[in-house]
N, C-alpha and C positions, 0 to 999 in steps of 0.2 A: 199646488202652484207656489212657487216661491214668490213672497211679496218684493215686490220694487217700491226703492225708496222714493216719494215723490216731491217733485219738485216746488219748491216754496213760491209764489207769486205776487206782486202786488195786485196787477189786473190782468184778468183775463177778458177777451171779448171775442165770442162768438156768433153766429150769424145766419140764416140761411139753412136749417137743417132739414126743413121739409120733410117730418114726421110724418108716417104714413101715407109716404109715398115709395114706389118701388125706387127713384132715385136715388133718395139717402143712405149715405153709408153711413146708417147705426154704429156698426161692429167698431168700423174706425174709430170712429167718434169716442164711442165709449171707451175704448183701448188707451184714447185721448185723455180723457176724465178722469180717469184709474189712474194716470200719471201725473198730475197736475195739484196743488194746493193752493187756491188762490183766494187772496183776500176779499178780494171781489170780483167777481162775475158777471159779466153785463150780456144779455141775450138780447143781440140788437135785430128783433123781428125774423118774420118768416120760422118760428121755430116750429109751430104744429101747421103744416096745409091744412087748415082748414075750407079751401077751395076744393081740396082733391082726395078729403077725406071719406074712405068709405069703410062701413063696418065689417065688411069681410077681409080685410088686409088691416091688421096692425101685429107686427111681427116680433115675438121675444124680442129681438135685439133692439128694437124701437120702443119698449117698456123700457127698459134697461136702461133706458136715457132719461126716459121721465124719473125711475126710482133713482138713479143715479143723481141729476139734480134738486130731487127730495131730501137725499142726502145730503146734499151741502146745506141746504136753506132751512134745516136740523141742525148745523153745527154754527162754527163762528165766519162762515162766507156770508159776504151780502149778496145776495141776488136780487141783481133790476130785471126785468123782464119789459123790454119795449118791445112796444106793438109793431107789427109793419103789414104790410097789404094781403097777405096768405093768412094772418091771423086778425085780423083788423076788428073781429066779431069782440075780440077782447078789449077793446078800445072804451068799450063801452064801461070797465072796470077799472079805466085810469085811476090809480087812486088809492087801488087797494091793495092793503099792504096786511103782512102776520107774520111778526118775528123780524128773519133777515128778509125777506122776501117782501117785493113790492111791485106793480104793475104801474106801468109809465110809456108816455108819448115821447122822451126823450128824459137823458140825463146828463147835468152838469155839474164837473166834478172839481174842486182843488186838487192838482195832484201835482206833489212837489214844490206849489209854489204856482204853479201853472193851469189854467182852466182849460176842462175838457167836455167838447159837446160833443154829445153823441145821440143819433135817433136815426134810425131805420134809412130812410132816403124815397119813400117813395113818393113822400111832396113831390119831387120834380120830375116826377116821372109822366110825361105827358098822354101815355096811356091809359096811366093812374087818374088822371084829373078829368081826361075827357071821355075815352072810350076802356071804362073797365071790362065790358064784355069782349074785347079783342084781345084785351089780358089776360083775362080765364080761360079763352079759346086757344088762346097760345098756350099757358099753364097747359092744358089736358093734351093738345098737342107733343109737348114734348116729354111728360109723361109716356106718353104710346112712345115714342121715338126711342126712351131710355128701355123699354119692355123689347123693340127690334132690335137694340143695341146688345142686350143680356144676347140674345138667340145668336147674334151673328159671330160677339166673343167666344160663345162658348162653340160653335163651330170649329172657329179661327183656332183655337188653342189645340181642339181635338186633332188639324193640319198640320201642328206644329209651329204658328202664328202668332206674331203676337196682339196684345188688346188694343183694339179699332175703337173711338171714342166722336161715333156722327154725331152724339147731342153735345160733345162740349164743342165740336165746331161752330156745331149750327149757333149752339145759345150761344157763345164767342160774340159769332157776327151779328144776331140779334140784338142783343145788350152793345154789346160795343155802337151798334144804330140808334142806340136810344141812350145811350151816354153820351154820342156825338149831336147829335137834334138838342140834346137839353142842357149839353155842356155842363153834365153832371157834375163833376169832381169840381169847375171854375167857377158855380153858381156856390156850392158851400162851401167852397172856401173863401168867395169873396163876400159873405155873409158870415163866415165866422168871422173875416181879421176886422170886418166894421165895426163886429159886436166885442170883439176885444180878443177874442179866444186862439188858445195857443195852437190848440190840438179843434181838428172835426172830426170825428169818426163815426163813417155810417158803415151798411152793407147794401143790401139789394139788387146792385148789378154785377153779386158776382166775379166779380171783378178786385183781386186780393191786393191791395197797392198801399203804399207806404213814398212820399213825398211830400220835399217843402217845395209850395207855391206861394208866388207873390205877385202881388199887385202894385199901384202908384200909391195905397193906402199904407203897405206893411205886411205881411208875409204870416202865416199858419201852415201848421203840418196836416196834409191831409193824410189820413189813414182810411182803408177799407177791408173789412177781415176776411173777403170772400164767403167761401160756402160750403157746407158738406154734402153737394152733391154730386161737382167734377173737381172739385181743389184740393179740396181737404184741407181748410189752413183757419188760422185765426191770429191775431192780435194777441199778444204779451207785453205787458209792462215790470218791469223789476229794475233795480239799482239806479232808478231815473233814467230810464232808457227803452223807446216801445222796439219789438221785434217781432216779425212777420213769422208764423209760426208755419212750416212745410210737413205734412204726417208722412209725406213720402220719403222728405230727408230725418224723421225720426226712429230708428233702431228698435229705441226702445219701447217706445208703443206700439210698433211691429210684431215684437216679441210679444207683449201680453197678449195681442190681439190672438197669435199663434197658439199662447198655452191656455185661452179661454173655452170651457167645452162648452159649447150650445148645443143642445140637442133640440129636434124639434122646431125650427127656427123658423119654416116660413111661413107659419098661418096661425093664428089663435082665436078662438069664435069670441065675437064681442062682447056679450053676457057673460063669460068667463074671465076677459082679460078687464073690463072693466070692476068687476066683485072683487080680483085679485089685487087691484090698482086699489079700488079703494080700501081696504081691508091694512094693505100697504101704508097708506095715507095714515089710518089711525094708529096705525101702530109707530108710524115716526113722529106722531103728534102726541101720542102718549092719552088717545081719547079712546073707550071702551064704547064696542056697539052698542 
């Protein structure tokens, strides 16, 4: 496979990937990664479901993201890893850092001249605060939905059709319901520009946006990097300048994703892929069993 040259970054910010679950588009993603050099990388929650994890599904292309950000947090990438509500178990290792890599409930940054908060978003998420079990029941809910959705595309297509997308309807109008109820995006932004901050940037609903809002106080950029489960997008920053990243308007990640061979892709037993993972681990750590 021919290599592609990749592109230099200052930040990149990702979001939403929901590991081991049949939603996430791995391949994408990864396709993503392989093209990208960024200085820093901020994985703003929901990166492994840990809600919806089960040991009989974690799939090559879903390692490949773990080894894949193994690999940066080996090299000269910072990676912050913030927690958000699908992995929230990791919350509890606020703190913990080795090498480039660090675990955190948010992060604040200089950049340029200009401060940037960033953390997950599911503070405001009134679900989150009051009924978490209507949150998991939704979680596995649209899970099964995304599992009806594979079966009726690959019908659709075998008719001559093209791709029918009920979950990102549905989650559309869901999140959009609970972004309206909690006036997501106006509560952190009017808490960033009180605290000073130029830039917000969360994720969690999904929801991939890039604008300036203002208030009677003074005005902050809000950013949200969406998700890779219906969007496929993220957050870039480079030459003083953030930009809304689209995998569908990218070519060239299209193409690696094209000349990538997976063999074997949809099942790996857990005792196998975890031995492999960790095995992985020491070997980018440079520790001997």
């Amino acid at each position: 496979m021919k290599k592609n040259k990749k592109r230099k970054l200052d930040i990149v910010v990702i979001s939403d990937i929901h590991l081991g679950t049949y939603g996430c588009k791995a391949k994408e993603l990864h396709s993503y990664l392989k093209s990208v050099e960024p200085k820093i990388l901020i994985l703003n929650g929901d990166i492994i479901d840990i809600w919806q994890f089960k040991k009989s599904y974690f799939p090559k292309s879903h390692m490949k993201i773990i080894k894949q950000l193994m690999s940066y947090i080996t090299s000269d990438t910072k990676v912050y890893y913030i927690t958000g509500n699908h992995d929230e178990m990791l919350r509890k290792f606020k703190g913990f850092s080795l090498g480039n890599f660090e675990i955190v409930n948010k992060v604040i940054l200089n950049i340029d001249g200009k401060k940037g908060w960033f953390f997950h978003g599911d503070v405001f998420d009134v679900t989150m605060q009051h009924s978490k079990w209507l949150a998991k029941l939704g979680s596995i809910g649209y899970d099964t939905l995304i599992l009806i959705n594979i079966a009726v595309n690959w019908f659709s297509q075998k008719l001559g059709y093209g791709k029918l997308s009920f979950s990102k309807k549905i989650k559309n109008s869901v999140k959009g319901a609970v972004k309206f109820i909690n006036n997501f995006e106006t509560t952190a932004s009017d808490i960033a520009i009180s605290n000073g901050y130029d830039y917000v940037v969360c994720g969690h609903i999904h929801q991939p946006e890039m604008k300036l809002i203002e208030n009677e106080d003074g005005s902050t950029t809000y950013l949200n990097s969406g998700d890779w489960v219906e969007n496929l997008t993220a957050l870039e920053y480079t030459n003083k300048t953030w930009s809304l990243y689209e995998y569908e308007k990218d070519e060239i990640a299209k193409k690696i994703n094209r000349e990538v061979n997976e063999d074997n892709e949809e099942f790996v037993a857990a005792e196998s892929s975890n031995s492999e993972l960790f095995k992985d681990l020491l070997h980018e750590f440079n520790i001997k069993n």
